[in-house]
C-alpha positions as CSV (number, residue, x, y, z in Angstrom):
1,X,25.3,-20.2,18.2
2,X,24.8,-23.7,16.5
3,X,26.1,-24.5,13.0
4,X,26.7,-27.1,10.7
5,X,30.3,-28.3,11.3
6,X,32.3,-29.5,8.5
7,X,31.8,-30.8,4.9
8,X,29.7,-34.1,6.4
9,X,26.5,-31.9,7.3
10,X,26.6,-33.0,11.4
11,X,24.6,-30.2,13.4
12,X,26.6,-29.3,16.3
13,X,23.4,-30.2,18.1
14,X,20.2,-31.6,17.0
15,X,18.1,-28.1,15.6
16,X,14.9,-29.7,17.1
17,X,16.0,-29.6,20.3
18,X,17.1,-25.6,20.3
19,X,14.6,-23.7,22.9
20,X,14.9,-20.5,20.5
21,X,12.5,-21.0,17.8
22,X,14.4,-18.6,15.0
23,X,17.8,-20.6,16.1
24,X,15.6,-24.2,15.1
25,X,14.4,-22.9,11.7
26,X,17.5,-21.4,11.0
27,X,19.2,-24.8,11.6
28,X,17.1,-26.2,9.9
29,X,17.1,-24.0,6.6
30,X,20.7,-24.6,6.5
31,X,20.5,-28.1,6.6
32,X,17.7,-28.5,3.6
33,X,20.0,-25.9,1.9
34,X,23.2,-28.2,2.1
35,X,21.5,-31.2,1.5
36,X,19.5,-29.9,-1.7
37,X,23.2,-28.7,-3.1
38,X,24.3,-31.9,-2.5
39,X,22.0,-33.6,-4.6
40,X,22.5,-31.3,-7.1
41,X,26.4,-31.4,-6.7
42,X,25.7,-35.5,-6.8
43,X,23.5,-35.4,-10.2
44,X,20.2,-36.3,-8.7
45,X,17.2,-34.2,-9.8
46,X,19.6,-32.9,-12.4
47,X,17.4,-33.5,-15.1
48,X,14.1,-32.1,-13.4
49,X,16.0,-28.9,-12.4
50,X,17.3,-29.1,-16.6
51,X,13.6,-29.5,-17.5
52,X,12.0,-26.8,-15.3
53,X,14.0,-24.4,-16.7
54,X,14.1,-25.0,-20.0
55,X,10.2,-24.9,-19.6
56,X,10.5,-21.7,-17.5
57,X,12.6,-20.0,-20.5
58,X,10.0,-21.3,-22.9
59,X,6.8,-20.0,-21.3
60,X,8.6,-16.3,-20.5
61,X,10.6,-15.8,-23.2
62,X,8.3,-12.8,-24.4
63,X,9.8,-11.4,-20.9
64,X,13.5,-12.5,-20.7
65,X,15.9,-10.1,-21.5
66,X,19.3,-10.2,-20.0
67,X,20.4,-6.8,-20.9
68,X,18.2,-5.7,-17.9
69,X,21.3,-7.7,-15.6
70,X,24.5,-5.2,-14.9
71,X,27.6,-6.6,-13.8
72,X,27.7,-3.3,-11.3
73,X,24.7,-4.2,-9.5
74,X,26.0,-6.9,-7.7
75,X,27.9,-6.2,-4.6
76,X,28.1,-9.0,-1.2
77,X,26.5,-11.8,-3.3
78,X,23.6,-9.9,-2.8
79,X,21.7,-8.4,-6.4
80,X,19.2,-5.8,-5.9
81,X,16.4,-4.8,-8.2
82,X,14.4,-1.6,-7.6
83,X,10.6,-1.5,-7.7
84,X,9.2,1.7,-9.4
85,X,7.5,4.0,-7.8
86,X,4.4,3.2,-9.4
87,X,4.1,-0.6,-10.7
88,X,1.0,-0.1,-12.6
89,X,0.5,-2.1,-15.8
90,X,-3.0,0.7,-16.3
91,X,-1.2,3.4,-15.0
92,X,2.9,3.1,-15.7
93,X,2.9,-0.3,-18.5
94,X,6.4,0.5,-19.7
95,X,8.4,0.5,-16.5
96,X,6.2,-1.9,-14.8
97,X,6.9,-4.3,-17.5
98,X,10.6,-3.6,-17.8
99,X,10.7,-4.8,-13.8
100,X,8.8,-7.6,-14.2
101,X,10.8,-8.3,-17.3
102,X,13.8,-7.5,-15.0
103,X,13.1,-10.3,-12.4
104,X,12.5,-12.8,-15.2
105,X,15.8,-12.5,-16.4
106,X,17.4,-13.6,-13.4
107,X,17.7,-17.6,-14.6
108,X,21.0,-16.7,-16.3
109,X,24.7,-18.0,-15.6
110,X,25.8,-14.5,-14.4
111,X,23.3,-14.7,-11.5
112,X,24.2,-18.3,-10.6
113,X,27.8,-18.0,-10.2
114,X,28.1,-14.5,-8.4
115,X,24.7,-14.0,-6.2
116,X,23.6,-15.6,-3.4
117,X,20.6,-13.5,-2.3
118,X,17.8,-11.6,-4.6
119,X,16.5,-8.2,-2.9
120,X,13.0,-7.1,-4.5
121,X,13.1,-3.3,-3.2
122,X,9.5,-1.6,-3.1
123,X,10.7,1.1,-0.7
124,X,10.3,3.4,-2.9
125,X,6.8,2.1,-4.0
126,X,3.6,4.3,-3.9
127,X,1.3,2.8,-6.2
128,X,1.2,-1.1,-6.5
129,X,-1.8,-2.4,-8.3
130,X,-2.6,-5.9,-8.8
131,X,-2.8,-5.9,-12.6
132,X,1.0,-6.2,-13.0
133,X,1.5,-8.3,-9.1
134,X,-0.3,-10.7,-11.0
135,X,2.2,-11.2,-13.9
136,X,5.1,-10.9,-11.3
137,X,3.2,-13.9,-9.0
138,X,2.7,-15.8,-11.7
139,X,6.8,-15.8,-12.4
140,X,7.9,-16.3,-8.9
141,X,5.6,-19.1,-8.8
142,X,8.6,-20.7,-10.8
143,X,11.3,-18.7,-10.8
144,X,12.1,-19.6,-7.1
145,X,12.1,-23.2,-7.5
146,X,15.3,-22.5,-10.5
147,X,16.8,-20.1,-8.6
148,X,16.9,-22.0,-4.9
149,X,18.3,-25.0,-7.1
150,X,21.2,-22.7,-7.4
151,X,21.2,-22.1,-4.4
152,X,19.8,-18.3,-4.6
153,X,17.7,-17.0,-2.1
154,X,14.7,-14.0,-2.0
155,X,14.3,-11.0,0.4
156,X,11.7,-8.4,0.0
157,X,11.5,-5.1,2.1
158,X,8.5,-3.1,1.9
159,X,7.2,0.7,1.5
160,X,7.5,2.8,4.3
161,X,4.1,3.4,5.2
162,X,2.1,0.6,6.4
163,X,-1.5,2.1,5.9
164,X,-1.1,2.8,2.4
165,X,-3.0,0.9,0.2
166,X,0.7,-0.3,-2.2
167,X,1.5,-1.9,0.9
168,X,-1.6,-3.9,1.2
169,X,-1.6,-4.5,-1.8
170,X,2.2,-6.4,-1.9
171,X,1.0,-8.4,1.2
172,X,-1.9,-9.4,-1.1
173,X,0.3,-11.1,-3.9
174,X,1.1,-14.8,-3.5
175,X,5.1,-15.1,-3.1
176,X,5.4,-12.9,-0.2
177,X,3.1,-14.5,2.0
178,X,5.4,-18.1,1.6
179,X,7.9,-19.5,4.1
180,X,10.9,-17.3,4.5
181,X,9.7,-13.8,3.6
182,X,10.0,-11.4,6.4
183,X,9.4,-7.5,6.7
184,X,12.4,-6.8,9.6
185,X,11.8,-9.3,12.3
186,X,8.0,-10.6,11.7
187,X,7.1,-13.6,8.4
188,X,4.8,-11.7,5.8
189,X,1.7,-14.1,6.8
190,X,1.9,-13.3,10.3
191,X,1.5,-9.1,9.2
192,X,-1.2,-10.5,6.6
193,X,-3.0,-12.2,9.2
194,X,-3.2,-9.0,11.5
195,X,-4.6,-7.0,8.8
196,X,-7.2,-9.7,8.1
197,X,-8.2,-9.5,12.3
198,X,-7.5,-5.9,13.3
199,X,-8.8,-4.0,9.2
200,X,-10.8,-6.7,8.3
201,X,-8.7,-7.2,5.0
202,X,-10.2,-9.6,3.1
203,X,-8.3,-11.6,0.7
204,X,-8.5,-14.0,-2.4
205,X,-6.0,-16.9,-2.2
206,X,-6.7,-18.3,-5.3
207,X,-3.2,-17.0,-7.2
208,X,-3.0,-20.2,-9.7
209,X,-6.1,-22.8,-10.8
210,X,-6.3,-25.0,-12.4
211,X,-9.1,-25.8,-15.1
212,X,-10.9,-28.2,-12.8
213,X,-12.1,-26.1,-10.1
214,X,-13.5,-22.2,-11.4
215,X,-16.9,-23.1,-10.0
216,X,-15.7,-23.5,-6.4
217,X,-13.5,-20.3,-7.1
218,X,-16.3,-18.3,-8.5
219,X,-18.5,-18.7,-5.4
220,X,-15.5,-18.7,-2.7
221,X,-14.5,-15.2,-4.6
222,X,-18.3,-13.8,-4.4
223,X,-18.4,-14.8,-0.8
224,X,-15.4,-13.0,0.0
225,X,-16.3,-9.7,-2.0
226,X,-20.1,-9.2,0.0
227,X,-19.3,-11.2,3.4
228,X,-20.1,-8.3,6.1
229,X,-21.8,-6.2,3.5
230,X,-25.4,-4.7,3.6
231,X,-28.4,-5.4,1.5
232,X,-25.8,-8.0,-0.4
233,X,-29.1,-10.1,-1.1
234,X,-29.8,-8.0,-4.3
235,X,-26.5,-8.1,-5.7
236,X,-24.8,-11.4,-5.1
237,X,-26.7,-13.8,-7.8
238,X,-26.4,-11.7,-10.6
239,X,-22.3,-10.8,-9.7
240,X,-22.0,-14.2,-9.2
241,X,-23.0,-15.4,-12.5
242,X,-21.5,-12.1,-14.0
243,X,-17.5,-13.4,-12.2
244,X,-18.5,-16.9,-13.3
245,X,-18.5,-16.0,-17.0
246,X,-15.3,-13.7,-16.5
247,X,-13.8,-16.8,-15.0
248,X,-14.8,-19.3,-17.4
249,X,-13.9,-17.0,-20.3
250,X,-10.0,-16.6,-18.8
251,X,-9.8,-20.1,-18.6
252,X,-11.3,-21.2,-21.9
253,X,-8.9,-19.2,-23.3
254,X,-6.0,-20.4,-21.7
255,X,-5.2,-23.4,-23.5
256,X,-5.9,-25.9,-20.6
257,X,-3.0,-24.0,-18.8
258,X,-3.0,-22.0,-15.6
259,X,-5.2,-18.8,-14.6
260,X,-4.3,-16.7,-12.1
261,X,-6.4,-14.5,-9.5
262,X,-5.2,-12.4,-7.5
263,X,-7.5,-10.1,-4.7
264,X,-8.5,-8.1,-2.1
265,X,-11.5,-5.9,-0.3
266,X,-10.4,-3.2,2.1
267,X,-13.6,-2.6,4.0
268,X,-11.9,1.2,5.3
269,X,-9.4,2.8,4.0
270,X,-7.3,6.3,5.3
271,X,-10.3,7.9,3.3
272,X,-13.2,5.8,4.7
273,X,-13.9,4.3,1.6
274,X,-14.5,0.6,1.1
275,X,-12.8,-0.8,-2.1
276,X,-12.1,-3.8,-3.7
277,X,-9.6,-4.7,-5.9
278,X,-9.5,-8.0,-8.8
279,X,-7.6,-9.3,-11.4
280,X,-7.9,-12.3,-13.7
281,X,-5.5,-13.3,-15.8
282,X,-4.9,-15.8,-18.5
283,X,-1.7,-17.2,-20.9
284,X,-3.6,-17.7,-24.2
285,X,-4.9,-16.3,-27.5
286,X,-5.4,-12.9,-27.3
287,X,-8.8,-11.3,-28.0
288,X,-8.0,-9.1,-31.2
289,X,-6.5,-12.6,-32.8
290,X,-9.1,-14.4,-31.8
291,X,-12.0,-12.4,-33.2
292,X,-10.0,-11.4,-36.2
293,X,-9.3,-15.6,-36.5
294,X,-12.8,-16.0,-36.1
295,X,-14.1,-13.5,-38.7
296,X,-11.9,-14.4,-41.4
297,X,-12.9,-17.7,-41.4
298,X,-15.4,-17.9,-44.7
299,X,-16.8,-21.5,-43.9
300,X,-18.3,-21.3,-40.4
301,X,-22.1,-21.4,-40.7
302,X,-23.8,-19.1,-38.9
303,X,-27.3,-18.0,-37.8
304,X,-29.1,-15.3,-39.8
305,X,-28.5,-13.0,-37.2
306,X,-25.0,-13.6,-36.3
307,X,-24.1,-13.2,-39.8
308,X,-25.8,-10.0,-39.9
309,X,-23.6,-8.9,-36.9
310,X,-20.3,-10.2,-38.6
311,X,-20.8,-8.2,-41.6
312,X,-21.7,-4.9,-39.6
313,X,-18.7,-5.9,-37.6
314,X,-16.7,-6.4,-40.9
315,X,-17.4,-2.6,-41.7
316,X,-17.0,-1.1,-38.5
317,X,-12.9,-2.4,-38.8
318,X,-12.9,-1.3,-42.4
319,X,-13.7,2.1,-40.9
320,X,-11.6,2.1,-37.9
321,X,-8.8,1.7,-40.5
322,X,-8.9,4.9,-41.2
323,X,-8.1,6.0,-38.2
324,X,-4.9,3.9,-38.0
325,X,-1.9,5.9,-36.3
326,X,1.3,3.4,-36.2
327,X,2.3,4.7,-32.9
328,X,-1.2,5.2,-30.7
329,X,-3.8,3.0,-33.1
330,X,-3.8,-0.1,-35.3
331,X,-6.3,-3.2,-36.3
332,X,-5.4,-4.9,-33.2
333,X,-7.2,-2.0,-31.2
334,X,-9.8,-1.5,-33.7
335,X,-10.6,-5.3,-33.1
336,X,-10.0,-5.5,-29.5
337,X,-12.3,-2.3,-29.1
338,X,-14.9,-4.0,-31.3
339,X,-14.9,-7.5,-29.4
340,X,-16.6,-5.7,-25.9
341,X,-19.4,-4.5,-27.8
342,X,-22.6,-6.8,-27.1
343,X,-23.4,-9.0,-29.7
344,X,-19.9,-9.1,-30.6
345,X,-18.6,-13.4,-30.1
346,X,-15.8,-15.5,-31.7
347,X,-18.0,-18.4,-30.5
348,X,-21.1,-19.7,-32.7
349,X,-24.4,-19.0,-31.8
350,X,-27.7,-21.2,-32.1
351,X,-29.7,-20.7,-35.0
352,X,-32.9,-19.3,-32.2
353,X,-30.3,-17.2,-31.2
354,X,-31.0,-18.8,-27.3
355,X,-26.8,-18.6,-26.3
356,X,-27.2,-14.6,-26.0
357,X,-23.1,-14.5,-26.9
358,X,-20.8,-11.3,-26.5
359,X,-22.4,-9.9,-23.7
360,X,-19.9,-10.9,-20.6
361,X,-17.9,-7.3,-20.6
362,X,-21.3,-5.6,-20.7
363,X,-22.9,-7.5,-18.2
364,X,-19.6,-6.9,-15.8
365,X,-20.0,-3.1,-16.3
366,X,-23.6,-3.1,-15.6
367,X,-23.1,-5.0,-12.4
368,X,-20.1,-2.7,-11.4
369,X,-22.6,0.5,-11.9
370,X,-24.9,-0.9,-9.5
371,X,-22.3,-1.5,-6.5
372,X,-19.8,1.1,-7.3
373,X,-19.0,4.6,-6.9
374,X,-18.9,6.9,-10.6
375,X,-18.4,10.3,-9.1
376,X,-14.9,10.7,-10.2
377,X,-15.9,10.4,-14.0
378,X,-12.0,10.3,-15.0
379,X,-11.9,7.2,-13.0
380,X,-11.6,3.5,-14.6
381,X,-13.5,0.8,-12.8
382,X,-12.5,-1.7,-14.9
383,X,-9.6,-2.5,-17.0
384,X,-8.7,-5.3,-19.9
385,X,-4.9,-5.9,-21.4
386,X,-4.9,-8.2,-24.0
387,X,-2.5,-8.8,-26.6
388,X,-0.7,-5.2,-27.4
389,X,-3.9,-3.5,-26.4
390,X,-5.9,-1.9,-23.0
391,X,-9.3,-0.4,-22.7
392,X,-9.8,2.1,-19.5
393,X,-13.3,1.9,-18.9
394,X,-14.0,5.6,-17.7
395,X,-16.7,6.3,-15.8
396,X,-17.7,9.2,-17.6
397,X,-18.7,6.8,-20.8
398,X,-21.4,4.0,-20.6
399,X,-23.2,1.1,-22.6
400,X,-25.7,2.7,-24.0
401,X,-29.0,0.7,-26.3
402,X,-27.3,1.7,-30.6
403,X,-28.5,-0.1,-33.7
404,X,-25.1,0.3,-35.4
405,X,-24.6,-3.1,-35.5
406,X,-27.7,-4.6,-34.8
407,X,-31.0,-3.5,-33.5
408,X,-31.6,-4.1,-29.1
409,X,-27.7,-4.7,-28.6
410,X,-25.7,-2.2,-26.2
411,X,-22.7,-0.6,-27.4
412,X,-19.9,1.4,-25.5
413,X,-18.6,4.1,-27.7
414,X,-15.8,6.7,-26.3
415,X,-16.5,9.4,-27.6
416,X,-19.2,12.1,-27.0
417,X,-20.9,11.0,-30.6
418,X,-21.8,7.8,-28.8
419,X,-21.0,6.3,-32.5
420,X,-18.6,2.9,-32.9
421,X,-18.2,4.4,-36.5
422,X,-15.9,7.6,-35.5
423,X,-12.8,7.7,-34.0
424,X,-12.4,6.6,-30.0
425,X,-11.2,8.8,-27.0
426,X,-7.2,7.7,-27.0
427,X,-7.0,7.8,-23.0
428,X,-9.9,4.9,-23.3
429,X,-7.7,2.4,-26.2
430,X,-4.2,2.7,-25.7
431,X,-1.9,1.0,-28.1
432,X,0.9,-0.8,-25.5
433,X,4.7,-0.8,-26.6
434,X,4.9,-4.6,-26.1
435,X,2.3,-7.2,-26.5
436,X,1.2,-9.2,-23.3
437,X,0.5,-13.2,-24.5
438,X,-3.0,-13.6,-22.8
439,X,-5.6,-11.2,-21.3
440,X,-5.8,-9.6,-17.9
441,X,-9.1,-8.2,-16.5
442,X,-8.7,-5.8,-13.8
443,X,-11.5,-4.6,-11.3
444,X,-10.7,-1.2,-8.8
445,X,-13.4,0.5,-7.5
446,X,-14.9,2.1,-4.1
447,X,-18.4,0.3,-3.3
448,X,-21.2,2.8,-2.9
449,X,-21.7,3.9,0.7
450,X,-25.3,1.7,1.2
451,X,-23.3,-1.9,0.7
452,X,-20.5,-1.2,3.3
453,X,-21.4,-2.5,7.0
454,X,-20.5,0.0,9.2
C-alpha cells in the first residue's frame, strides 16, 4: 500500500505511476488534502476561506440552527445525520426543513474540531421529492467548499431499493453526482449514467444559473422533457414559452442572484407510467410581499383596467380577512392565493392593455392538463412555496372563465362554490410553520399515455 511518508508530503512512490486506478486517486486525494491544510495551516487563502463563510452564514441564516448538532452524535470522527423517511417539502415541510436546516448547521466550531467525515443517511428514505433536494443542492453547493477547508469530508449511502423512484430521484440532485461520492464500490455518475443508457432517465443538469443564460436553459429543458416522445409537435411551442415565463419570472425575482433547477423524466416506471418531475427555485422577494408591496403603493399610475382589477383585488383580501385563523390562515395566504389568479400582476401594464400580465400560473396549468394525467383527482400536479405559504394544485379543481374580478379573466377557486370570495379548501393553501425566503415551483405528474414512445 502507498502513503504519504512523514510531515514533508514525499509519496512513497509517484501516485501516477500506480497500475491500480483506486490506489492512484486515492494517492492523489491525500496529497490535495495535505497540501490544501497546509495552506491553510500557512495563512494563505485564509481570508477567502473567512469571506466564504461569513457569506455562507449570511445567505442561510434563515436555516442555521445549531441546536440541531448533539455532542452524542459524533462517534469515529465520523457525524451522521438521518434523512427522513419522506423528505417532502409538499408532503412532510416540517421534518424536511428541520434536515435541511440540520446540514446547514454544520459550519460551526464543534464540527471542525471533532469530525472528520459527514454521513448523509437516506437508507431509510422512501419518498424523496425534488422540491426540498433543491434547497439541500443549493447548500452543498457551498457548504462543501467550508467544510473541505476544514478538512471535513462527505459520504452518502442510499435507499435500499434501487428501482424506487426516491432513489432516482437522489441521483438526480447535483452534489452526489461530483467527484468522490460513491454508493459501495461504484462513483454516483457512473450509476447515473447507467440509468440514463439502460431506463432512459433523462435528466436536467442545470442545478445553479446564472441570470445570463435562461434562454438556452428554457429550450435545453423543453428538449429534454419531449425528446423520444410522440405527437410532441403539438405541444412543445406553447410549453416552451409557458417554462420560459416560469423561468424568467424565478429569475426576475431573484435579485440578480442564483436560480436553481433541478429535474428529471422517467420514461417507465415499476407502474408503467412515464413521469416527469421539475422544480424551480429562486432566493428573492416572496410573492405575498411583493403583491401586497405593489398594491399599497398609492402613486403608481395605472391603466383603466388594471386599476379596476386592483380595487376588486383590494376587496377580495378585505374579505379573505375574515377568514383569518392564526394557525392554518393569514394575509400572507390570502395574498399569495390571490396573486395566481389571471389578471392578477405586481408589474404595470400598458395603457391598450397589449402586456396580458398575471397569466403565467394559468397558462402552466392549462399546458399541464393537456400532457398530463388528472385521474387521481386528489393528486397535485403542480406545487408553489413562497414565503410562509404553499398552494397544492389538485386536480379535482380548475381555472375556470369568473367575472369576480374582472370580466374574460380565469380564476381558480378551491372550493365547490367556484367563488374567490368564500373561504378556500385548507388542503389546497396551507399556512407553513416557517417562512422559505424566495419561491419554489414544483412540477410532478405522469404524461398521458398518447405522448410516451413506446
Amino acid at each position: 500500500m502507498f502513503f504519504l511518508s512523514g510531515g514533508d508530503g514525499i509519496l512513497q512512490k509517484k501516485f501516477w505511476k500506480l497500475d491500480n486506478i483506486h490506489d492512484r486517486q486515492n494517492i492523489r486525494k491525500q496529497l490535495k488534502c495535505k497540501r490544501r491544510n497546509n495552506r491553510i495551516k500557512n495563512g494563505k487563502n485564509k481570508n477567502k476561506i473567512n469571506k466564504a463563510e461569513k457569506q455562507y452564514l449570511n445567505d442561510y441564516n434563515f436555516l442555521i440552527n445549531y441546536n440541531h448538532l448533539k455532542i452524542n452524535r459524533y462517534y469515529n470522527k465520523e457525524y451522521e445525520i438521518i434523512c427522513p423517511s419522506k423528505f417532502s417539502l409538499k408532503d412532510n415541510y416540517a421534518e424536511s426543513m428541520n434536515f435541511i436546516s440540520h446540514v446547514a448547521s454544520l459550519t460551526n466550531n464543534k464540527i471542525y474540531s471533532s469530525v472528520k467525515l459527514i454521513h448523509l443517511n437516506f437508507k431509510k428514505t422512501v419518498q424523496y421529492d425534488l422540491d426540498a433536494s433543491c434547497i439541500l443542492d443549493s447548500v452543498m453547493s457551498r457548504l462543501k467548499y467550508i467544510l473541505k477547508t476544514h478538512g471535513i469530508d462527505f459520504k452518502v449511502s442510499f435507499p435500499e431499493n434501487l428501482n424506487s423512484i426516491a432513489y432516482k430521484n437522489i441521483i438526480t440532485t447535483s452534489f452526489v453526482n461530483e467527484k468522490g461520492w460513491r454508493s459501495a464500490s461504484k462513483p454516483t455518475s457512473y450509476i447515473r449514467e447507467k440509468l440514463r443508457k439502460e431506463q432512459n432517465i433523462r435528466f436536467v443538469d442545470f442545478n445553479k444559473n446564472n441570470i445570463e443564460n435562461y434562454d438556452i436553459v428554457t429550450t435545453d429543458i423543453v428538449e429534454m422533457i419531449f425528446s423520444n416522445f410522440e405527437n410532441k409537435e403539438a405541444y412543445i411551442i406553447s410549453m416552451g414559452k409557458i417554462i420560459s415565463e416560469i423561468v424568467d419570472n424565478v429569475r426576475e425575482h431573484s435579485n440578480n442572484s442564483s436560480w436553481y433547477i433541478v429535474g428529471n423524466v422517467i420514461p417507465k416506471d415499476e407502474y408503467n407510467n412515464s413521469s416527469i418531475r421539475l422544480a424551480i427555485m429562486n432566493y428573492g422577494t416572496v410573492i405575498s410581499d411583493n403583491l401586497k408591496k405593489f398594491m399599497s403603493n398609492e402613486n403608481v399610475l395605472l391603466s383603466k383596467k388594471q386599476q379596476k382589477i386592483l380595487n376588486a383585488s383590494k376587496e377580495v383580501v378585505k374579505k379573505h380577512r375574515l377568514f383569518i385563523q392564526h394557525d392554518f390562515y393569514e394575509e400572507d395566504q390570502a395574498y399569495t392565493f390571490l396573486a395566481i389568479q389571471q389578471g392578477i400582476s405586481s408589474k404595470i401594464q400598458n395603457s391598450d392593455n397589449s402586456t396580458k400580465r398575471g397569466s403565467g400560473i394559468y397558462k402552466l396549468n392549462n399546458e399541464i392538463d393537456k400532457i398530463s394525467r388528472k385521474s387521481d383527482l386528489e393528486k397535485e400536479n403542480c406545487t408553489i412555496i413562497s414565503g410562509n405559504t404553499m398552494i397544492k394544485f389538485k386536480n379535482k379543481y380548475s381555472y375556470k372563465l369568473n367575472n369576480e374580478i374582472d370580466d374574460n379573466l380565469y380564476q381558480i377557486c378551491f372550493n365547490k362554490d367556484n367563488t374567490i370570495l368564500k373561504q378556500q379548501d385548507n388542503e389546497c393553501i396551507i399556512k407553513l410553520p416557517t417562512k422559505f425566503p424566495g419561491t419554489i415551483l414544483y412540477l410532478d405528474f405522469n404524461f398521458k399515455e398518447e405522448l410516451v414512445n413506446e
